[in-house]
MOPAC internal coordinates of N, CA, C and O (Angstrom, degrees):
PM7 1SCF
backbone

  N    0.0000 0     0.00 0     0.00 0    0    0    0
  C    1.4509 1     0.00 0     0.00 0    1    0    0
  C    1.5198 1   109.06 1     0.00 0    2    1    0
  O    1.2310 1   118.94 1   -40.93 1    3    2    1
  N    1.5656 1   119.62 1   139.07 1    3    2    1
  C    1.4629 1   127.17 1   177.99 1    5    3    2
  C    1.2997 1   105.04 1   -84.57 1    6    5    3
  O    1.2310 1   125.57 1    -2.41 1    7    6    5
  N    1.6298 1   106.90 1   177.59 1    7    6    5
  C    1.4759 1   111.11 1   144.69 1    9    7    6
  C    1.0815 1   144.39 1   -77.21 1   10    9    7
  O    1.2310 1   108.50 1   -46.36 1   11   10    9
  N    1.5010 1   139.10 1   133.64 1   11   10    9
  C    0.9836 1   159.80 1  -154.47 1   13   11   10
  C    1.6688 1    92.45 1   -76.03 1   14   13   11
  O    1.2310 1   124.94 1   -42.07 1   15   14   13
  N    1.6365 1   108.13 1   137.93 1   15   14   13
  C    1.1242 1   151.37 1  -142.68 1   17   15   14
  C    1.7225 1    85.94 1   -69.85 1   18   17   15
  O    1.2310 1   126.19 1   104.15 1   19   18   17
  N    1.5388 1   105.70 1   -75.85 1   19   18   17
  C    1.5986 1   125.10 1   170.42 1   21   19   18
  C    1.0987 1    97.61 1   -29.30 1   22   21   19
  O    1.2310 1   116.21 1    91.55 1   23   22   21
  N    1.9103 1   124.80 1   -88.45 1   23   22   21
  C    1.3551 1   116.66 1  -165.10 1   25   23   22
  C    1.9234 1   118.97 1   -41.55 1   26   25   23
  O    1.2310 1   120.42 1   137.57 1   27   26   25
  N    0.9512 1   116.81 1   -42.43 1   27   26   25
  C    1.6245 1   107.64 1  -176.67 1   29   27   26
  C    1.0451 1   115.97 1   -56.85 1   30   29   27
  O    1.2310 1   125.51 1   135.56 1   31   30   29
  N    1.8894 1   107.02 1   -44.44 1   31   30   29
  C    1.6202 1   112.32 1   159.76 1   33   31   30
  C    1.6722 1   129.32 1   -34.83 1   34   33   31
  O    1.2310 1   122.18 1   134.49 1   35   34   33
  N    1.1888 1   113.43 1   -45.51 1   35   34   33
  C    1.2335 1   121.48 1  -170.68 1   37   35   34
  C    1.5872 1   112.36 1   -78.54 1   38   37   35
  O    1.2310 1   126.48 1   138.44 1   39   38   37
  N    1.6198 1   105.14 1   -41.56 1   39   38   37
  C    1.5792 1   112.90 1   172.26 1   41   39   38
  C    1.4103 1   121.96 1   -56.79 1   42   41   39
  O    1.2310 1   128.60 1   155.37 1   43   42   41
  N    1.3905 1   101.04 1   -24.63 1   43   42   41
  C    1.3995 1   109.63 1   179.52 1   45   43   42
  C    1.4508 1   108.79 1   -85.34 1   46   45   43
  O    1.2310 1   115.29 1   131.21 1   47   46   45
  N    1.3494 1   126.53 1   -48.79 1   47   46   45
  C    1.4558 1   126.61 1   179.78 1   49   47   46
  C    1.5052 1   102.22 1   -51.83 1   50   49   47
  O    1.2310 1   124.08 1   130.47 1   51   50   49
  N    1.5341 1   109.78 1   -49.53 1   51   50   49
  C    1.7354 1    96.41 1  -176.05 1   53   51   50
  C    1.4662 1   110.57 1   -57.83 1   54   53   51
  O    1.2310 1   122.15 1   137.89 1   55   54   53
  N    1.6941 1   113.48 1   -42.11 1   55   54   53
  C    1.6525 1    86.88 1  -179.38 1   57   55   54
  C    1.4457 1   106.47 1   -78.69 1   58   57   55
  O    1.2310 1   107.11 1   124.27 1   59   58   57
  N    0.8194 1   141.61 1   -55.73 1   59   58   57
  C    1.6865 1   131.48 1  -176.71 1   61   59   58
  C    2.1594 1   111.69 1   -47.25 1   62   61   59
  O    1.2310 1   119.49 1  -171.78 1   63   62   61
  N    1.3133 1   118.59 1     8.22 1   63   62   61
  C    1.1736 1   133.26 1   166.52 1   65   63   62
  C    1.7966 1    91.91 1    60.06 1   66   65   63
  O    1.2310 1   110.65 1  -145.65 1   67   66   65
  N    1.4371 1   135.19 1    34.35 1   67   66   65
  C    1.3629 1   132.26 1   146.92 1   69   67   66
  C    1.5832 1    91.53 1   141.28 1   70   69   67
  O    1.2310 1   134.27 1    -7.10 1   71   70   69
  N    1.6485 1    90.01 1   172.90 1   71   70   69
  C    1.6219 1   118.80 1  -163.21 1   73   71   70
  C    1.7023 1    99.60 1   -74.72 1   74   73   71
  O    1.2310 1   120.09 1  -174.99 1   75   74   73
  N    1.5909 1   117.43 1     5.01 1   75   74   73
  C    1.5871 1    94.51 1  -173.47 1   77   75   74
  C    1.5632 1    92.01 1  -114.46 1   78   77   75
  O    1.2310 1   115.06 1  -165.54 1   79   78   77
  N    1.2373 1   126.97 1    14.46 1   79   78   77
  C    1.7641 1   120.60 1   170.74 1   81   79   78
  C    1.0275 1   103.73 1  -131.44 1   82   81   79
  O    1.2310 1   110.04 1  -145.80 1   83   82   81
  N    1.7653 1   136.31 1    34.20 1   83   82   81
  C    1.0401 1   154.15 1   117.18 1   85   83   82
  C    2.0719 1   131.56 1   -39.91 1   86   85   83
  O    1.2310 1   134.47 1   124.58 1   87   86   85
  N    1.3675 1    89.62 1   -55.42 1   87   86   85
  C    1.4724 1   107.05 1   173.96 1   89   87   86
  C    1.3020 1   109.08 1    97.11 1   90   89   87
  O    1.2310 1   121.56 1   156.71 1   91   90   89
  N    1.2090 1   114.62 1   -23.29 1   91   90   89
  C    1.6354 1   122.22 1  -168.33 1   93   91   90
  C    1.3912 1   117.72 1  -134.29 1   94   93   91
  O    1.2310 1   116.89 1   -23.05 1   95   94   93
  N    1.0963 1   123.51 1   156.95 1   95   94   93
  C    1.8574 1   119.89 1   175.80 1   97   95   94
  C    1.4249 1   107.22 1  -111.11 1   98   97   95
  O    1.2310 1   123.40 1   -15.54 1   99   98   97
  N    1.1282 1   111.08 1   164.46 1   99   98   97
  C    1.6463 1   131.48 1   159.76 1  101   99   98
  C    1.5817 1    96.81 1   -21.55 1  102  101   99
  O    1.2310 1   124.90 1    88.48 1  103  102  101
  N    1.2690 1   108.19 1   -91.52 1  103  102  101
  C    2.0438 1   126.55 1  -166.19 1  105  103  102
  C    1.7586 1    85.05 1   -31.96 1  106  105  103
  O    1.2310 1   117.88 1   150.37 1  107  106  105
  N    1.3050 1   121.64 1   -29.63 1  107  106  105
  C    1.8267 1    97.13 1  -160.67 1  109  107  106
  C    1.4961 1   112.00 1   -83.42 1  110  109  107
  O    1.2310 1   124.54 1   145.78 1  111  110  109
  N    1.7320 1   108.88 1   -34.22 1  111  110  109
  C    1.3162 1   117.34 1  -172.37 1  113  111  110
  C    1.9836 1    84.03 1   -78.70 1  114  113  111
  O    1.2310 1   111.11 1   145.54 1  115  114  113
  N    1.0936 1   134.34 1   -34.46 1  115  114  113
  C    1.6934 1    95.09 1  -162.99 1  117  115  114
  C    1.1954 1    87.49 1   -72.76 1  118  117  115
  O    1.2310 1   104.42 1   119.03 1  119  118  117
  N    1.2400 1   146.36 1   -60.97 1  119  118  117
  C    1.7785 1   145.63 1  -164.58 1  121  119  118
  C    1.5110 1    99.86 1   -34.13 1  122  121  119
  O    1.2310 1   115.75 1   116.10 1  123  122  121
  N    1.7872 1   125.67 1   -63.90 1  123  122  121
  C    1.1032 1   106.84 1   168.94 1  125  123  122
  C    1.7667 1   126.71 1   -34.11 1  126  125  123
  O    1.2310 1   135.26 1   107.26 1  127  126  125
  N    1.3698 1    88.08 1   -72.74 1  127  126  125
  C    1.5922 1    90.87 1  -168.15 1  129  127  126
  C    1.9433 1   119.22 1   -42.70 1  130  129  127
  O    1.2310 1   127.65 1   126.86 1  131  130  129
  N    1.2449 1   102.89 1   -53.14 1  131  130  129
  C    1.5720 1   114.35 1   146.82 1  133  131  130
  C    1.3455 1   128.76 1   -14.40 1  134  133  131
  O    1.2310 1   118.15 1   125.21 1  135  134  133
  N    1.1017 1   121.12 1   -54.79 1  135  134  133
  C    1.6537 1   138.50 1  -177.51 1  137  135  134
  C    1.6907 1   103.03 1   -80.22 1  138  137  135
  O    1.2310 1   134.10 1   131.35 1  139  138  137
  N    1.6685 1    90.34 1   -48.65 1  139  138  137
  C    2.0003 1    88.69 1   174.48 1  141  139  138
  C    1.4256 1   104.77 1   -50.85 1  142  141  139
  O    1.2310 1   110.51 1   115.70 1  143  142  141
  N    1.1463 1   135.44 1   -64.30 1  143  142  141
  C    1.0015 1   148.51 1  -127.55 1  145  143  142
  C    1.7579 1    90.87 1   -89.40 1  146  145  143
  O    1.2310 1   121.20 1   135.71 1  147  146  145
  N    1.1193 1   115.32 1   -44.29 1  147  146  145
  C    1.9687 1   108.98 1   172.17 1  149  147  146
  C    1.0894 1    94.50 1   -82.14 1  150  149  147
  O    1.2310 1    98.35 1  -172.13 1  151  150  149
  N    0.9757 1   156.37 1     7.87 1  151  150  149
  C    1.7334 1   148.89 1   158.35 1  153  151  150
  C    1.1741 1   125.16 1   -77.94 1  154  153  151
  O    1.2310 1   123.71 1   143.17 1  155  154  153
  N    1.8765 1   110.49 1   -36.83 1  155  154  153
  C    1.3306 1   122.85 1  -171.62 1  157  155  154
  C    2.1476 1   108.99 1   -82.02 1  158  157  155
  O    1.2310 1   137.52 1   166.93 1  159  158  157
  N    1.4173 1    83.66 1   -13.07 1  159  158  157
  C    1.7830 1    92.86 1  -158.34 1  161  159  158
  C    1.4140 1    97.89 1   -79.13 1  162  161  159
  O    1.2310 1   115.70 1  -103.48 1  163  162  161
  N    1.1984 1   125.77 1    76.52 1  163  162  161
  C    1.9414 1   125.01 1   170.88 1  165  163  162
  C    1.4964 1   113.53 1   -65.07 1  166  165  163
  O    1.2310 1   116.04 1    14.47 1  167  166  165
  N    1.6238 1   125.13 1  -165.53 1  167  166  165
  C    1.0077 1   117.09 1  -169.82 1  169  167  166
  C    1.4669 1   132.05 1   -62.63 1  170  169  167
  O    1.2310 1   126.90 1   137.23 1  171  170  169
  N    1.1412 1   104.33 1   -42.77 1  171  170  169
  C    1.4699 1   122.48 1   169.65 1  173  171  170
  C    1.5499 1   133.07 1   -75.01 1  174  173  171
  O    1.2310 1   124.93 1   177.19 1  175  174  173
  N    1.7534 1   108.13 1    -2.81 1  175  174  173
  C    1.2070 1   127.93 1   162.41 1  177  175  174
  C    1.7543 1   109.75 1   -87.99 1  178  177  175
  O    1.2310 1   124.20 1   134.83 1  179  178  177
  N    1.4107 1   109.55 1   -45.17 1  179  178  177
  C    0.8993 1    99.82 1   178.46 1  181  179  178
  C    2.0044 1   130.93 1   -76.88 1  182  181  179
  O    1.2310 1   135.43 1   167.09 1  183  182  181
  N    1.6093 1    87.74 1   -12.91 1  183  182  181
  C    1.6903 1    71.24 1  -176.04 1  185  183  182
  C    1.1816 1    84.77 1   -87.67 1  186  185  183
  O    1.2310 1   101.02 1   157.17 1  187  186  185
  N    1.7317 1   152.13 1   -22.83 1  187  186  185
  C    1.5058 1   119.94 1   178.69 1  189  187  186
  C    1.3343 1   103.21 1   -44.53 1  190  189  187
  O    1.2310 1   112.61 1   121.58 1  191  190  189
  N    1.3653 1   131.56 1   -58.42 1  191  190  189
  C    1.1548 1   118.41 1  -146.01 1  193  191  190
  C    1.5589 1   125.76 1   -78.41 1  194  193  191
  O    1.2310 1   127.66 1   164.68 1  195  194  193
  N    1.8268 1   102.86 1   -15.32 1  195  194  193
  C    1.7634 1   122.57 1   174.46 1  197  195  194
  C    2.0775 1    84.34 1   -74.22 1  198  197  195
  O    1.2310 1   109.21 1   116.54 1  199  198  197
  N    0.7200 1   137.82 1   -63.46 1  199  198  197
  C    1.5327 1   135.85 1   174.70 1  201  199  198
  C    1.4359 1   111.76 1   -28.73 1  202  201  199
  O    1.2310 1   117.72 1   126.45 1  203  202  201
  N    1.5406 1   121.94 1   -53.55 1  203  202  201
  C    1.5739 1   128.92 1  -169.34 1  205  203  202
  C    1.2903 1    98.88 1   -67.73 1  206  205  203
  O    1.2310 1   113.06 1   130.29 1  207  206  205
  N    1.7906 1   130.72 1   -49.71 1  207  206  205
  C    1.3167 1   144.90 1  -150.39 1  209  207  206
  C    1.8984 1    90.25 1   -84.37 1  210  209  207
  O    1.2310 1   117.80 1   136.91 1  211  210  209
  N    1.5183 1   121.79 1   -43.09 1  211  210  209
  C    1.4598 1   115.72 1   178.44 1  213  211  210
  C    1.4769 1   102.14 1   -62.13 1  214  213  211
  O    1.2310 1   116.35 1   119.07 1  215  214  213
  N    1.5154 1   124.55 1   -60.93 1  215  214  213
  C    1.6060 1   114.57 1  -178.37 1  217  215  214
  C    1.4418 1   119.71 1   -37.73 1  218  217  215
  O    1.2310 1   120.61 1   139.30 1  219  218  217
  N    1.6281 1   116.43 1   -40.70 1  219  218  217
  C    1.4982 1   106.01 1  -156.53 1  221  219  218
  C    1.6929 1    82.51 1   -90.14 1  222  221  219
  O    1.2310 1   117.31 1   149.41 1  223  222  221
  N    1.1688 1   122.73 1   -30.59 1  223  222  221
  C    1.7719 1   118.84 1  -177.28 1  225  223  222
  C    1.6373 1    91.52 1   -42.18 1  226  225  223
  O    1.2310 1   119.16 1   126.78 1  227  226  225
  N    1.2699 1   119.21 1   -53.22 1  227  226  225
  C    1.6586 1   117.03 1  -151.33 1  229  227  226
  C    1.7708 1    98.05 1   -84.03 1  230  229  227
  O    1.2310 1   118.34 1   163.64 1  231  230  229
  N    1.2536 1   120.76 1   -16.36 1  231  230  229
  C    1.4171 1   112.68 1  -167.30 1  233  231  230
  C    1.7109 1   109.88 1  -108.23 1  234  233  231
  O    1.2310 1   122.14 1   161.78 1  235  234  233
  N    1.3876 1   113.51 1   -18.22 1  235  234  233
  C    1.5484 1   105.12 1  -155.02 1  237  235  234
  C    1.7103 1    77.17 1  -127.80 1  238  237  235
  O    1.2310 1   130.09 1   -38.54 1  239  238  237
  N    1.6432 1    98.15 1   141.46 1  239  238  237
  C    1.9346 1   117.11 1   179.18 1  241  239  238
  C    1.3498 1    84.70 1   -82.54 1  242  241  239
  O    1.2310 1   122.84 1   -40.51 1  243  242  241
  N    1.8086 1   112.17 1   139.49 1  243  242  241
  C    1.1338 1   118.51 1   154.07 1  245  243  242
  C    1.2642 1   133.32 1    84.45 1  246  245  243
  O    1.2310 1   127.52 1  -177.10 1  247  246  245
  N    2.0850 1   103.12 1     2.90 1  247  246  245
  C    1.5590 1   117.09 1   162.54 1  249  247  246
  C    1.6120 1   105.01 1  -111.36 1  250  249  247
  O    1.2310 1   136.64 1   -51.05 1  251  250  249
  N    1.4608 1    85.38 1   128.95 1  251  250  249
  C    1.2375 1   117.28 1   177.12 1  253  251  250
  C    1.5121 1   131.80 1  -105.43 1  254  253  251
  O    1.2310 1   124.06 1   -46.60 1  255  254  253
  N    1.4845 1   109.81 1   133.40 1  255  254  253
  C    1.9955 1   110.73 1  -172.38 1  257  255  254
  C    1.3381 1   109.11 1  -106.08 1  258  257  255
  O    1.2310 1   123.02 1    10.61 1  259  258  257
  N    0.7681 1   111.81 1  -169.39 1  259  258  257
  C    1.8127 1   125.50 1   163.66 1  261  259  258
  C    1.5628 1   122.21 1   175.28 1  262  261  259
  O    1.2310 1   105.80 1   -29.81 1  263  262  261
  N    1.1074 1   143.95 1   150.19 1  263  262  261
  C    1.8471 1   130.71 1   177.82 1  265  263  262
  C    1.4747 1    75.83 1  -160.54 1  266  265  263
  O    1.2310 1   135.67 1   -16.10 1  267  266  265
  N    1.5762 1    87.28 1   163.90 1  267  266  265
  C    2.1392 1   121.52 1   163.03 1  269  267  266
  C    1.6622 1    67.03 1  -115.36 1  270  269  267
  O    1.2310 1   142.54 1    -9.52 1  271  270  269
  N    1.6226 1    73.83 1   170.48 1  271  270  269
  C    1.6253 1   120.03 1   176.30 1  273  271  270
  C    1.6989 1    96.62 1  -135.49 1  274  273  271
  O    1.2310 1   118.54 1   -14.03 1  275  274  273
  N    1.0792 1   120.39 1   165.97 1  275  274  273
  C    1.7303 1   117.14 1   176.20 1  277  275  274
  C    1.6250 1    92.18 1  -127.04 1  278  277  275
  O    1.2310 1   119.72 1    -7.61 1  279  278  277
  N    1.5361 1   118.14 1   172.39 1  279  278  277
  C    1.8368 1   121.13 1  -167.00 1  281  279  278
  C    1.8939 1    85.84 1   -71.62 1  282  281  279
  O    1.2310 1   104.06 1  -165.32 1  283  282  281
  N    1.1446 1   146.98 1    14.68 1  283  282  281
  C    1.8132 1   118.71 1   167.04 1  285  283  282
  C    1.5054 1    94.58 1  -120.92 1  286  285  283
  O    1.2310 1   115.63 1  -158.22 1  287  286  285
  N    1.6474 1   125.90 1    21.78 1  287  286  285
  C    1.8426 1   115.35 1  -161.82 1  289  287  286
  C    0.8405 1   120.73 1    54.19 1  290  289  287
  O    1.2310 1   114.83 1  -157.64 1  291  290  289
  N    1.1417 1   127.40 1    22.36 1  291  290  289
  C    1.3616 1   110.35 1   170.64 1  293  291  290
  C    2.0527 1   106.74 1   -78.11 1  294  293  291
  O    1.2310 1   124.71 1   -26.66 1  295  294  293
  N    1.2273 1   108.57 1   153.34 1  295  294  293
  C    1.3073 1   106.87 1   169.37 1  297  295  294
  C    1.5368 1   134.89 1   -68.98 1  298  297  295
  O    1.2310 1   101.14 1   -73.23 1  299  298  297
  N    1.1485 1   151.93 1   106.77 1  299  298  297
  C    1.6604 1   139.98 1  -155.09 1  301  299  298
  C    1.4184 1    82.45 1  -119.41 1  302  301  299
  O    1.2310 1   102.40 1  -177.08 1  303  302  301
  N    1.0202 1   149.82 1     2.92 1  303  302  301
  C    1.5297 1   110.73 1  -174.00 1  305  303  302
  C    1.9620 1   100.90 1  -177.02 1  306  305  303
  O    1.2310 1   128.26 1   -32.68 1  307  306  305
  N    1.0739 1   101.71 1   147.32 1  307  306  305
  C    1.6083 1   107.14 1  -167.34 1  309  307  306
  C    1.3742 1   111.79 1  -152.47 1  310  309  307
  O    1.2310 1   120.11 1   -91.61 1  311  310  309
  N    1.6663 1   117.40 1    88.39 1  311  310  309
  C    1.5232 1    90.49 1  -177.26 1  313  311  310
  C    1.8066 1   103.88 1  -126.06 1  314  313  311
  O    1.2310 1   125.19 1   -23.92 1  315  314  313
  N    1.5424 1   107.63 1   156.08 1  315  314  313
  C    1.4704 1    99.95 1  -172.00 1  317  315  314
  C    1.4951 1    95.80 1  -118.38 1  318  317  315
  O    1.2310 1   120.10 1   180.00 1  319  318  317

């Protein structure tokens, strides 16, 4: 397990002596990291994971999926 997103945040404000000689806030690094993270997911990442989201659809009451596809498949949108 890493460190938590917040904590690095904070390590960093202490050395940069606060959040305004940083340049950036919390909301920007998760959005970054966020975007990495749908960036990294190619084809074969993503149908594992439309596969993981169909299993727990069929096994667990009351979880719910959803995705677009765009006209080449590619994935645009994923919400649980």
């Amino acid at each position: 397990m890493g460190v938590s997103i917040t904590d690095t945040m904070r390590l960093l404000e202490k050395q940069d002596r606060g959040s305004l000689y940083l340049g950036y806030e919390l909301r920007d690094v998760y959005n970054k990291v966020g975007e990495i993270t749908m960036n990294s997911l190619e084809g074969g990442d993503t149908n594992a994971l439309l596969h993981i989201l169909k299993k727990r659809f069929e096994n667990e009451i009351g979880f719910y999926y959803d995705f677009e596809i765009d006209s080449d498949g590619s994935l645009i949108t994923l919400a649980c």
